[in-house]
N, C-alpha and C positions, 0 to 999 in steps of 0.2 A: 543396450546392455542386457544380460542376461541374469538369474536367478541366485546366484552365486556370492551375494555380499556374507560377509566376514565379521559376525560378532567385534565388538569394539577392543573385544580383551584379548583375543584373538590375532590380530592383526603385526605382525612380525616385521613388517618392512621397517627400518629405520634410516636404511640408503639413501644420501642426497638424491633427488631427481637432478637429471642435467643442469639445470636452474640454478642446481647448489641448494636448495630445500627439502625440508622431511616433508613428503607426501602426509597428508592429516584431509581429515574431512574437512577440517575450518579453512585450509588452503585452496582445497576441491573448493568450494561455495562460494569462496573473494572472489575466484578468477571466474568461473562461470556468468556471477555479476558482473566482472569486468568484462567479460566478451559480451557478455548480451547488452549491456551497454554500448559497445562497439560496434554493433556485427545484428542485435538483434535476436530472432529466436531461433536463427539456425547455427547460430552460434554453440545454442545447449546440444554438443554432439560430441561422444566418446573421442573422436577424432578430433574435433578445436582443442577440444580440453588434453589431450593427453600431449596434444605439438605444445601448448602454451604452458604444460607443465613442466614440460622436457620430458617425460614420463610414458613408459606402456602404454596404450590406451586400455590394455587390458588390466590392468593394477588397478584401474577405479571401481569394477569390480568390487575389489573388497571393501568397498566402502559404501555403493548405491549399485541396485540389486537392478536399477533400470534407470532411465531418464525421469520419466515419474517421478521415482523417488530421489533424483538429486532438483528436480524442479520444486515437491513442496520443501524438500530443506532449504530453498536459494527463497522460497516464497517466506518458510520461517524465518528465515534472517532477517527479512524486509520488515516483520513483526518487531524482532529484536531491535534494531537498527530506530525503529521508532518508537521504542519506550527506553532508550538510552537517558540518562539521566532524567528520566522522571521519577519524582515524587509524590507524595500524597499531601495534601494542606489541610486535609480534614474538612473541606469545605468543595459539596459533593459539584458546585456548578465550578467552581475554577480547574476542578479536578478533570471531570468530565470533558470540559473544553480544552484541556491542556491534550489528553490521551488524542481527543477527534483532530485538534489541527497538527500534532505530530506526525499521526496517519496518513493525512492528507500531502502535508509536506517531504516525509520519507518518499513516498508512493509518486510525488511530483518530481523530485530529484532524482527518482529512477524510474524516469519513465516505461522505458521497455520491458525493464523487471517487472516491473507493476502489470503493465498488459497482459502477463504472460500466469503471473500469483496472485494476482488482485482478487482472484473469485474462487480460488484453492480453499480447502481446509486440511490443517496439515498435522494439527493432534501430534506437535511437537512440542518443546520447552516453552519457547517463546509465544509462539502461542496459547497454550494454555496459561499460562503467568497473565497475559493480556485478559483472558477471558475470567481469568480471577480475580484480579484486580479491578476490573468496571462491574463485573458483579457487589465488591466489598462494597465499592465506592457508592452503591443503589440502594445493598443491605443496611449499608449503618446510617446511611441519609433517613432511616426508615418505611422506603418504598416495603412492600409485602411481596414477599417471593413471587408468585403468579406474574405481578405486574412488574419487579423488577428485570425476570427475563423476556418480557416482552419488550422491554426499555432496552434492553440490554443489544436485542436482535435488532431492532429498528436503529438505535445509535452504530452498532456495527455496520450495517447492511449500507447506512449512510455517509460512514465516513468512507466505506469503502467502495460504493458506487461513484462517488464523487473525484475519487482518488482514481479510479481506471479512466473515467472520462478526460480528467485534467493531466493525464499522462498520455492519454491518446493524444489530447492536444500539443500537450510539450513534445511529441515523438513527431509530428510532422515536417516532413522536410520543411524549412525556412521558407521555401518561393510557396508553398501550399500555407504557413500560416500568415504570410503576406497576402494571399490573395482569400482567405476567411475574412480577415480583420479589412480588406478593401471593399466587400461585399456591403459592407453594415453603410458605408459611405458612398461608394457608390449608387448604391441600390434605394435602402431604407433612408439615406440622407436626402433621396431626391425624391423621395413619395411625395404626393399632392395632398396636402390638408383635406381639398374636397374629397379626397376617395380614403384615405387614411389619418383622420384626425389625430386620433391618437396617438400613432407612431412620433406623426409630424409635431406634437404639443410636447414629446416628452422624447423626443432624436437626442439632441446632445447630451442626455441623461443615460438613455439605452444606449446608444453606444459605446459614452466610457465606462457603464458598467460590464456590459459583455465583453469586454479586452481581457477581464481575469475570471478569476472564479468564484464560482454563487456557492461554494462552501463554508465561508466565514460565517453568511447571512444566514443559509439553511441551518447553520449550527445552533447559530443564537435561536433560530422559532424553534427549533426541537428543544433546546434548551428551557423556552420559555413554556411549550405544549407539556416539556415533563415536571415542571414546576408547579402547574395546573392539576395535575393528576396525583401530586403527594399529599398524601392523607393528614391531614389538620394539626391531625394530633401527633405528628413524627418531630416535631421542634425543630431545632436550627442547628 
């Protein structure tokens, strides 16, 4: 795409696309999601998008000035999408843990979205709303500014590293995460006590734990590391 996007107020097209729909930016960013879902990252191209809109390819244009820019709105969505009915309970650890496993779960059920915006910063609505709200939620717990945005970066950094990984895993073909999860059995189920105690004293453990995600767990120690660190005197 080239440089050319189109003010929002601006924007004069009202004409069905072939499709029978009004071209809009929130149409632009479903379908995108939906081919990259399908199809992957080469899915995000002027060309999938304009055959799947019914649409110009050059009409999208007036909407994203490049690929870039329709990548962090698809990565902003994925923000949006995972603070869908959330709420606040006034109670900073339910809070907290509500926003991290939303993240984790949006970001798992769109895997290849996720690989693609997981590590974007996209200084859009949804976005920023998210980074406003885990800040309130740190502010009024009484953490002190300094430390609550340190809390802040490390909680995000977390749910979202954890979120690209467990998407990397959900995106692999089927016969690739049959042959991960046969490894652990194969391999680590037939290690020798004599040369691998450990493994061997705690196999049927490690194993059923690596079949999912160490995000839950990871969430609760951060949970519990920042519980440690509020100041005495912040109350309840």
């Amino acid at each position: 795409m080239s440089e050319r996007v189109v003010p929002e107020g601006s924007r004069q097209r009202r004409r069905p696309t072939k499709q029978g729909a009004v071209l809009s930016e929130r149409l632009i960013v479903d379908t995108a999601l939906r081919l990259i879902a399908q199809h992957g990252a080469e899915a995000l191209s002027v060309r999938r998008l304009g055959a799947a809109l019914g649409a110009d390819p050059t009409a999208l244009y007036r909407y994203f000035r490049n690929t870039d820019a329709l990548l962090l709105a698809v990565a902003d969505e994925m923000i949006g999408r995972a603070q869908e009915g959330w709420t606040a309970t006034g109670d900073w650890r339910t809070d907290l843990r509500a926003m991290g496993v939303r993240i984790n779960s949006c970001y798992r059920n769109n895997p290849q979205a996720a690989i693609l915006a997981a590590h974007r910063t996209t200084g859009r609505t949804h976005e920023t709303q998210a980074v406003e709200r885990i800040l309130c939620i740190l502010r009024t717990a009484g953490f002190p500014d300094d430390l609550a945005v340190r809390i802040y970066h490390a909680f995000v950094d977390q749910a979202l590293a954890f979120a690209a990984q467990d998407a990397a895993a959900a995106a692999l073909p089927p016969a690739a995460r049959e042959k991960d999860e046969e490894v652990w059995h194969e391999v680590y189920g037939r290690l020798s006590p004599d040369t691998h105690p450990h493994i061997a004293a705690t196999f049927p453990l490690l194993a059923a734990d690596m079949s999912g995600s160490g995000y839950p767990f990871a969430l609760e120690l951060m949970l519990a590391a920042i519980e440690a660190l509020r100041p005495a005197d912040a109350g309840d």
